[in-house]
C-alpha positions as CSV (number, residue, x, y, z in Angstrom):
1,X,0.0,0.0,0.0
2,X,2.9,2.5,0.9
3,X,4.3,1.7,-2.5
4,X,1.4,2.5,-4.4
5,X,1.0,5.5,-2.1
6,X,4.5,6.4,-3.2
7,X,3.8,5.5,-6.8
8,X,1.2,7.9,-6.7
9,X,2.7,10.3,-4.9
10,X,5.4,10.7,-7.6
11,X,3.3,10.6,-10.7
12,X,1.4,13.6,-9.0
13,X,4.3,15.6,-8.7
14,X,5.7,14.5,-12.4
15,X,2.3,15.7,-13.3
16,X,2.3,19.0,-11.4
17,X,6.0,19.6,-12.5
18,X,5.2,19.2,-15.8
19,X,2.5,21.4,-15.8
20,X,4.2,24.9,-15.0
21,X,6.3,26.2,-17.3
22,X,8.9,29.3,-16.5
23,X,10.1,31.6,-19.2
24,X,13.0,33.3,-18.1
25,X,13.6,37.4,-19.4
26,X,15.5,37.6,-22.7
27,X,14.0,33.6,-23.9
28,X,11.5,32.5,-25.7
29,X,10.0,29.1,-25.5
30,X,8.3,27.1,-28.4
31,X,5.7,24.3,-27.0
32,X,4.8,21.7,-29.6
33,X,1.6,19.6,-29.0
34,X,1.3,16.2,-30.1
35,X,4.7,16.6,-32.2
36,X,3.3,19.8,-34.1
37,X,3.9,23.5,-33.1
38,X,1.4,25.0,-30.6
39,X,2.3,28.0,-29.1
40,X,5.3,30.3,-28.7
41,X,5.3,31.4,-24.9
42,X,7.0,34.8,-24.1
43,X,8.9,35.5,-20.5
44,X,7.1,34.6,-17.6
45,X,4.5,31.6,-15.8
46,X,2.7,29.2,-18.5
47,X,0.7,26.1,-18.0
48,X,0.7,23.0,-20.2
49,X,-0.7,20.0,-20.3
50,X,1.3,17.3,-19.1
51,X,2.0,14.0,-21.9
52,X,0.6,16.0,-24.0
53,X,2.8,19.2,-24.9
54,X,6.2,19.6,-24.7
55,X,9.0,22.0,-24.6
56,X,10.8,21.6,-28.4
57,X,12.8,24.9,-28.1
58,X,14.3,27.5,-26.0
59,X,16.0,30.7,-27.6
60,X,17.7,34.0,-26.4
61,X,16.1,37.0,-27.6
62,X,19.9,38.7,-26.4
63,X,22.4,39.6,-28.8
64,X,24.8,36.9,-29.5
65,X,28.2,36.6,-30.3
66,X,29.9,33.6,-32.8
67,X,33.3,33.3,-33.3
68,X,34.1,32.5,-36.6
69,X,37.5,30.5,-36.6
70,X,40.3,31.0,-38.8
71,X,40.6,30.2,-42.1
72,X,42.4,30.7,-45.5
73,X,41.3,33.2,-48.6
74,X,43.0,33.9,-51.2
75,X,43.1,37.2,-52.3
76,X,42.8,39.8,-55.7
77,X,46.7,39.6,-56.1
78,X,46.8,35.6,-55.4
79,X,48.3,36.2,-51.7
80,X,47.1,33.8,-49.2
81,X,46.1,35.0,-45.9
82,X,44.6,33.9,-42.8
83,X,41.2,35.3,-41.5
84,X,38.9,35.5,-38.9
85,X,35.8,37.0,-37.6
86,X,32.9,37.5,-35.2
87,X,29.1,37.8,-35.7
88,X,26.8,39.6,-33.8
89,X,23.0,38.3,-34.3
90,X,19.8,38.0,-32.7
91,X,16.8,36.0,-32.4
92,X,13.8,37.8,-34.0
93,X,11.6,35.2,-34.8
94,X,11.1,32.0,-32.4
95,X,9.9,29.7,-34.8
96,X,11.5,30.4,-38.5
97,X,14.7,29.8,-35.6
98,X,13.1,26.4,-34.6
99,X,12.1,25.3,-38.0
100,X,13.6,27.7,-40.9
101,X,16.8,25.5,-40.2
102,X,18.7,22.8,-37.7
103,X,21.0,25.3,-36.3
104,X,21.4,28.7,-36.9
105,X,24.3,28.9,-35.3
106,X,26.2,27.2,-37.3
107,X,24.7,28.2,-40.3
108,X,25.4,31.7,-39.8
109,X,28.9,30.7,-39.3
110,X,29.4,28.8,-42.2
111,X,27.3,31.7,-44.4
112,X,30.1,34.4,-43.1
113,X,33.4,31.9,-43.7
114,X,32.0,31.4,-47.1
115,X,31.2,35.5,-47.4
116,X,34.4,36.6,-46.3
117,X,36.3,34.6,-48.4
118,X,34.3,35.7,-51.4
119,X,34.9,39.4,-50.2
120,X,38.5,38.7,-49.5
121,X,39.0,37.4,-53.3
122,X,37.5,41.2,-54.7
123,X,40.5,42.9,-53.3
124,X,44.2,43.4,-53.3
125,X,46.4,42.5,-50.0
126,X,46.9,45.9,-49.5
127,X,43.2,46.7,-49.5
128,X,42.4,44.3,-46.7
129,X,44.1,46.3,-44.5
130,X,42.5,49.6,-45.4
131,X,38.7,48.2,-46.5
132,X,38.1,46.7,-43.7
133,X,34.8,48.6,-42.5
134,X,33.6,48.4,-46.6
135,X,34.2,44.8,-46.0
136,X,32.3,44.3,-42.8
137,X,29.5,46.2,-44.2
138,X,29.6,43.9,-47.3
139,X,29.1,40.5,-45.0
140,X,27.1,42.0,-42.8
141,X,24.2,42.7,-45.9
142,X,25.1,39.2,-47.3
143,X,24.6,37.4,-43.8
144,X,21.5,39.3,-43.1
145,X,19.8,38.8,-46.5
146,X,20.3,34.8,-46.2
147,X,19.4,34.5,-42.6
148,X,16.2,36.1,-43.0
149,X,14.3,33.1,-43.5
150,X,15.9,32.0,-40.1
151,X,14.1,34.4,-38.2
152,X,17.7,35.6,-37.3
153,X,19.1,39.4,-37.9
154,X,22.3,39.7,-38.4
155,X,23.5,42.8,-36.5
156,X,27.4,43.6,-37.4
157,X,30.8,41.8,-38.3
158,X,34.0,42.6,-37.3
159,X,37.1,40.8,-39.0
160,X,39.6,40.3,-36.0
161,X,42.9,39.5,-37.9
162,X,44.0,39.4,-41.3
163,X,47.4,37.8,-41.4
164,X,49.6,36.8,-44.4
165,X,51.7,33.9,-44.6
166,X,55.1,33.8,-43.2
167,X,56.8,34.3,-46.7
168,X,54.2,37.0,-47.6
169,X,55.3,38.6,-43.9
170,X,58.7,38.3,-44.6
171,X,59.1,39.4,-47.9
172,X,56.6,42.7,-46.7
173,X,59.4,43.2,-43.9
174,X,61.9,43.5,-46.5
175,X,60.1,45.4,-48.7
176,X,60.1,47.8,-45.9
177,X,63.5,47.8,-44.5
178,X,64.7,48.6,-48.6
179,X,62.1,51.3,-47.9
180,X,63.3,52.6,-45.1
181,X,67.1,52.7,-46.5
182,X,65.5,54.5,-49.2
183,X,64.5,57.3,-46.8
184,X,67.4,57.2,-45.4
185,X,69.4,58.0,-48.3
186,X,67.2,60.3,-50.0
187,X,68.0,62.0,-46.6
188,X,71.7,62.1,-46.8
189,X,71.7,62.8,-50.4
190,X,69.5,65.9,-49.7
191,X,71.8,66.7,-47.1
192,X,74.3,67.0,-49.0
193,X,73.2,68.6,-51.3
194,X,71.9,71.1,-49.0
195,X,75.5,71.6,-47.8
196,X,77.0,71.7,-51.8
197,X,74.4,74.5,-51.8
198,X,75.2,76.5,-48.4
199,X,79.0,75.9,-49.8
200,X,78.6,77.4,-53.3
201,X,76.1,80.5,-51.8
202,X,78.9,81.1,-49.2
203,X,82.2,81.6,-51.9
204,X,79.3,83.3,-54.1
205,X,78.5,85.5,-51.2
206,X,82.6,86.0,-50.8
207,X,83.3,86.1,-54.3
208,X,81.0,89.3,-54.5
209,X,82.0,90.9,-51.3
210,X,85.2,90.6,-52.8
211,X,84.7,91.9,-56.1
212,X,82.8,94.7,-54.1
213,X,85.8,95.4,-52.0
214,X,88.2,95.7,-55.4
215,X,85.8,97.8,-57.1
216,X,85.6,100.4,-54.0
217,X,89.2,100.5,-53.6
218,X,90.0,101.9,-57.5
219,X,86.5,103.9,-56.6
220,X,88.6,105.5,-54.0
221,X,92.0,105.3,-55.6
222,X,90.1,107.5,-59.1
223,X,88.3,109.9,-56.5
224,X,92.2,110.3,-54.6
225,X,93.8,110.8,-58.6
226,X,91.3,113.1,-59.3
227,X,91.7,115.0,-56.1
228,X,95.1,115.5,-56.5
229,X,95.2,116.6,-59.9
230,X,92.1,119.1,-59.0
231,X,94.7,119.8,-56.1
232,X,97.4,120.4,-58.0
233,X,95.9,122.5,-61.2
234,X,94.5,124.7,-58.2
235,X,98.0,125.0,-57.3
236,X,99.1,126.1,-61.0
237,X,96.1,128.4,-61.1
238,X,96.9,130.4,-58.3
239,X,100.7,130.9,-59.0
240,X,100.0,132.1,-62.7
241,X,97.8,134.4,-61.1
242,X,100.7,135.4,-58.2
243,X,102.5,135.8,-61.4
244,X,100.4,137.9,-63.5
245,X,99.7,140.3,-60.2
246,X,103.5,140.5,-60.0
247,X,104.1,141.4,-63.5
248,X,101.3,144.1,-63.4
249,X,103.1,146.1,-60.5
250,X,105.2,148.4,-61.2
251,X,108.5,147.0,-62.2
252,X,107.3,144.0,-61.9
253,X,108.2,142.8,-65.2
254,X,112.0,144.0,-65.0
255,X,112.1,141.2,-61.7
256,X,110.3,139.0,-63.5
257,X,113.1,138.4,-65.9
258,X,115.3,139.0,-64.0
259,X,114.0,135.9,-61.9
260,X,114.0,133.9,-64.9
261,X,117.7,134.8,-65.9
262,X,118.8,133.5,-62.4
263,X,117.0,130.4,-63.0
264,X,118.5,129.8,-66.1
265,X,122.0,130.7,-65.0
266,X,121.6,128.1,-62.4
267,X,120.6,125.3,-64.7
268,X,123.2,125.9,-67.0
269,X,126.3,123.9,-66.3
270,X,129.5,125.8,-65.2
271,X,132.8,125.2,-66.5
């Protein structure tokens, strides 16, 4: 008797468990009756009928995030390079989740490897660096066109890291280091030059300053010339005109030669 008591006892509580259903905030619970779809039940206390319905799905209305592993594109420029991503989704629609397709999830992965390789083979190497938001944006309206009839939306994508084989790496390290000695020389060359050009305006600079000074000093040595011949037919002037005065005096020209016989008396030569 206690066993069937016990028997009871649990089948009642089965029954009662069964019965209440609790939809936690942020979920969303699809109850199938029979095998078919019932009812979708929204946050909060739900009764069901025990045996009868059944809980066939639970999703997150939150925002999700997939990682979206690494794998290999190839890309414009046939370099190789290893990418990967994240999605950011959400659960719009319970039951194009449950039955639009098996898993979501990993459809929406698959959907973005196979998106960003396809948007990874439109552009150079270079450009991957620099596109990246036009290339989010691209897999983003890809992924959110095709998982429509999933009931999911996608909301963004982010590519975490593009990386290049380690030839490709090295070979880009190179290319960089011959630029940077590049630089470098067009630096010293410009330098130099630079100086070449400081040298040649300097001996210009002293060539003319020279040149200047030469020029100056006959300026000076023409204006001292001048000067003393200005000097000197001053000189004449004014003795002519001594002379003159003397002659118009009153014997004046009777000294007058006789000045000039004593200077030619004592240039000629005695014997």
């Amino acid at each position: 008797m206690w066993t069937a008591l016990l028997l009871i006892l649990a089948v009642a509580l089965f029954v009662v468990y069964n019965t209440f259903i609790i939809v936690e905030m942020r979920e969303k619970v699809i109850v199938e009756r029979f095998g078919e779809y019932h009812d979708t039940l929204d946050p909060g206390f739900h009764f069901v009928i025990p045996f009868v319905d059944r809980v066939a799905y639970r999703h997150e209305t939150r925002e999700q995030v997939l990682d979206v592993p690494h794998q290999k594109c190839i890309t414009k420029d046939n370099i190789e390079v290893e990418v990967d991503g994240i999605v950011y989704l959400k659960v719009m629609d319970a039951y194009k989740a449950s039955y639009g397709i098996n898993d979501y999830r990993l459809a929406a992965v698959n959907l973005a490897q196979t998106t960003m390789r396809s948007e990874v083979g439109k552009i150079t190497l270079d450009d991957t660096f620099s596109e990246r938001d036009a290339m989010n944006e691209a897999i983003v309206e890809e992924l959110d066109e095709a998982s429509d009839p999933w009931g999911v939306k996608v909301l963004r994508y982010e590519l975490k890291d593009i990386q290049p084989s380690q030839d490709i790496v090295l070979t880009m390290e190179q290319q960089m280091e011959a630029e940077r000695d590049k630089r470098a020389e067009i630096t010293k060359s410009s330098g130099d030059r630079d100086a070449q050009i400081n040298t040649s305006e300097g001996e210009r600079e002293a060539s003319i300053l020279m040149s200047e000074g030469r020029r100056q000093q006959r300026i000076n040595e023409a204006e001292g010339e001048a000067r003393e011949t200005e000097l000197l037919a001053e000189a004449t002037a004014n003795g002519i005109e001594r002379v003159a005065d003397a002659v118009a005096q009153p014997g004046g020209s009777l000294a007058v030669k006789m000045r000039l016989t004593e200077q030619f008396s004592s240039k000629v030569p005695r014997k």
